[in-house]
C-alpha positions in Angstrom: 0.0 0.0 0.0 3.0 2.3 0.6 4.5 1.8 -2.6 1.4 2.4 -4.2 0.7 5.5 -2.3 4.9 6.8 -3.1 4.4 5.8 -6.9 0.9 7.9 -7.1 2.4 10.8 -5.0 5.8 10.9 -7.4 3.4 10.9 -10.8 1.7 13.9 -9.1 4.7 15.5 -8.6 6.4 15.2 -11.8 3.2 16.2 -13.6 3.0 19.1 -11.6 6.9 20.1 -12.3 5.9 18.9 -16.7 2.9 22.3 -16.4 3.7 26.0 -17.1 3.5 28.2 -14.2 -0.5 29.0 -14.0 0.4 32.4 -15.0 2.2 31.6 -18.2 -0.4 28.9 -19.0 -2.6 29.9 -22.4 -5.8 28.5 -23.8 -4.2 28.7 -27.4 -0.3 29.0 -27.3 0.1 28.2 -31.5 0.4 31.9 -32.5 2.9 33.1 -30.2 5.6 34.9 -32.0 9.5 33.3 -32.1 11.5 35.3 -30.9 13.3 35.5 -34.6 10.0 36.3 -36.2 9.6 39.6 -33.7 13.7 40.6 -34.7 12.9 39.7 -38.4 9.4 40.8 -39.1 8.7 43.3 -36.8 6.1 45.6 -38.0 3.7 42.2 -38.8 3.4 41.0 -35.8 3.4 44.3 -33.5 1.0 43.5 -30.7 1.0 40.1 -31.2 2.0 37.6 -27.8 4.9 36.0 -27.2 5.8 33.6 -24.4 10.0 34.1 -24.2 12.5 33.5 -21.7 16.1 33.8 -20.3 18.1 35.5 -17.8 18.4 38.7 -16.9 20.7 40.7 -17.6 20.2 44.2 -17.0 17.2 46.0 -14.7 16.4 49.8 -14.6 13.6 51.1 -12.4 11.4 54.1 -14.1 8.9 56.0 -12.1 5.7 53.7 -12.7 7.4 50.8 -14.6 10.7 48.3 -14.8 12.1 47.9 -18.2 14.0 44.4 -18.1 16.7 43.5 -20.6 17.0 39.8 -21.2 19.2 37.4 -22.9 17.1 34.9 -25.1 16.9 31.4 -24.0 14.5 28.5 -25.2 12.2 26.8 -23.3 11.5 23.6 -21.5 8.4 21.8 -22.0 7.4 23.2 -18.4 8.4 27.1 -19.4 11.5 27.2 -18.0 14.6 29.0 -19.5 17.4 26.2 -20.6 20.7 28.0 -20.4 23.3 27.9 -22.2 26.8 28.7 -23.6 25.1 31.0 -25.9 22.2 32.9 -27.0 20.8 34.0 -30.4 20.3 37.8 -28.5 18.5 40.0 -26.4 15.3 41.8 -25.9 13.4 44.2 -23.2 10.6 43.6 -21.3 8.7 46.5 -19.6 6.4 45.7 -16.5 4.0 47.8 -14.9 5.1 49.2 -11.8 8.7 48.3 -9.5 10.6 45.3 -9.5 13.1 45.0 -7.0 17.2 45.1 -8.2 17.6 42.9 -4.7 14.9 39.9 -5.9 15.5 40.6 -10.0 19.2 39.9 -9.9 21.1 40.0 -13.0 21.5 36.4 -14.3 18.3 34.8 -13.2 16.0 33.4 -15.2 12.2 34.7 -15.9 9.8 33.6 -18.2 7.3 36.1 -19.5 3.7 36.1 -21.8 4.1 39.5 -23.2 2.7 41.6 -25.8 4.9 43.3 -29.2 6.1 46.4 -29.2 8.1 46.6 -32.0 12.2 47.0 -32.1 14.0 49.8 -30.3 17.9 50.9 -30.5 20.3 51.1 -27.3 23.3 49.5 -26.3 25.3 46.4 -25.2 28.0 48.1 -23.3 29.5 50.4 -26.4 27.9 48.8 -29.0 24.4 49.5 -30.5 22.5 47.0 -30.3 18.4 46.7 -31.9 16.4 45.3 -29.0 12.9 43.8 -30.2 10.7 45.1 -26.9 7.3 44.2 -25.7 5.2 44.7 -22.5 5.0 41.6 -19.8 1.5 40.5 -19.5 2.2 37.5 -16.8 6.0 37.0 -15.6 7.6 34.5 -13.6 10.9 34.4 -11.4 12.6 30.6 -11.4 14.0 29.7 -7.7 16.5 28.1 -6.6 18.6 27.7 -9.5 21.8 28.6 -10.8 22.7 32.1 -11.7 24.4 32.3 -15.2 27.0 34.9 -15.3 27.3 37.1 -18.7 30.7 37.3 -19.0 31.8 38.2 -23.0 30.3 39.1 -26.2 31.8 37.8 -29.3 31.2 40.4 -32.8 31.8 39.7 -36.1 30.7 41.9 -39.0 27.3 40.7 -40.8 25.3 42.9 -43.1 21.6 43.5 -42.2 18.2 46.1 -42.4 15.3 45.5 -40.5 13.0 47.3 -42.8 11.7 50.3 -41.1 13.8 53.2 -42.3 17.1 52.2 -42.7 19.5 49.4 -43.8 23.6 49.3 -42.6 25.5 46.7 -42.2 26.1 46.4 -38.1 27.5 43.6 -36.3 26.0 40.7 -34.9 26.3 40.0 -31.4 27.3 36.5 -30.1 26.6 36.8 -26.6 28.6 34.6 -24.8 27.0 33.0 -20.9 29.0 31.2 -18.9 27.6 29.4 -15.9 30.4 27.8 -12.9 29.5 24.4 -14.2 29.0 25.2 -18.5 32.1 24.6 -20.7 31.8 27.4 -23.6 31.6 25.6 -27.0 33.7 28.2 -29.1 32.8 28.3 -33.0 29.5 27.2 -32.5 26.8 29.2 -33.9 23.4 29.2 -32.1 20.5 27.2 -33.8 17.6 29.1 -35.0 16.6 31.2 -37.8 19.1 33.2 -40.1 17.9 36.2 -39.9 18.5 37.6 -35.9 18.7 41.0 -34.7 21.8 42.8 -35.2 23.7 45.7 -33.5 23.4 48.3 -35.8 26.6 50.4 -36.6 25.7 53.9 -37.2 27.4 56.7 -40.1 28.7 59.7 -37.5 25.5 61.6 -39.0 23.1 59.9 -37.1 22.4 60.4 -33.6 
């Protein structure tokens, strides 16, 4: 009778652990927009939802909102962020209201349902970098895990336009995540779509 009880309990468990976060959970999750679709095509699916993850990797506080900037990981089949040596780039997340730098600690990892804003311009340290952006609907903080640490970003000149105004040729960030117990795996280029947002490398003209 034990056994039977310690087998039923551990299939709970593990179906419980195999489920998104009741937040995160959606009646119909087939339109959701890849995170290369909203760098690639942004203007068709602005305002469109998206269910992305990844760590964290920058936080800034505004007066009545927190804009997030995250490094793109995929998914596991219960929503959690599966991190890696490397990413195929970043994006920003706004949320309503203030999220604490103490609890929303660079390097860990949140999952977010989020609606399209579009692509916006800023920077990765010196480099400009095209963000795709959208505001958090539902969001979830992962505990007790392992923190990844950012800790280099790779460049290497690519030519690309995105479509909605201009076209240069930039540089495409390979960002680089090392965690204590990752090996990097130099040379190898993250799966995924070929077209991926680019920093964008600017004629002295622009500001």
């Amino acid at each position: 009778m034990n056994i039977r009880v310690s087998v039923l309990l551990l299939a709970m468990f593990v179906t419980g652990c195999a489920s998104f976060p009741e937040a995160l959970q959606m009646e119909d999750d087939s339109q959701l927009v890849s995170y290369q679709d909203a760098a690639s095509k942004a203007e068709q699916v602005k305002g469109r939802t998206i269910r992305w993850g990844g760590a964290i990797a920058k936080i800034e506080n505004k007066s009545e909102s927190t804009v997030l900037e995250m490094v793109h990981y995929p998914l596991t089949a219960y929503g959690k962020p599966i991190s890696r040596d490397e990413s195929i780039g970043r994006y920003r997340i706004t949320i309503n209201g203030f999220m604490d730098p103490m609890v929303y600690q660079v390097g860990r990892l949140m999952t977010f349902t989020a609606e399209l804003n579009g692509l916006e311009e800023g920077l990765v340290g010196e480099h400009n970098y095209v963000f795709p952006s959208a505001t958090a609907l539902q969001h979830h903080l992962w505990k007790n895990i392992q923190r990844v640490n950012i800790s280099s970003v790779s460049i290497w000149p690519h030519g690309f336009g995105f479509g909605y105004g201009y076209h240069s040729r930039g540089f495409h960030n390979r960002v680089i995540l090392r965690g204590s117990t990752n090996t990097n795996k130099k040379g190898v280029r993250p799966s995924g779509a070929t077209t991926l947002p680019k920093p964008v490398k600017r004629n002295n003209q622009q500001k």
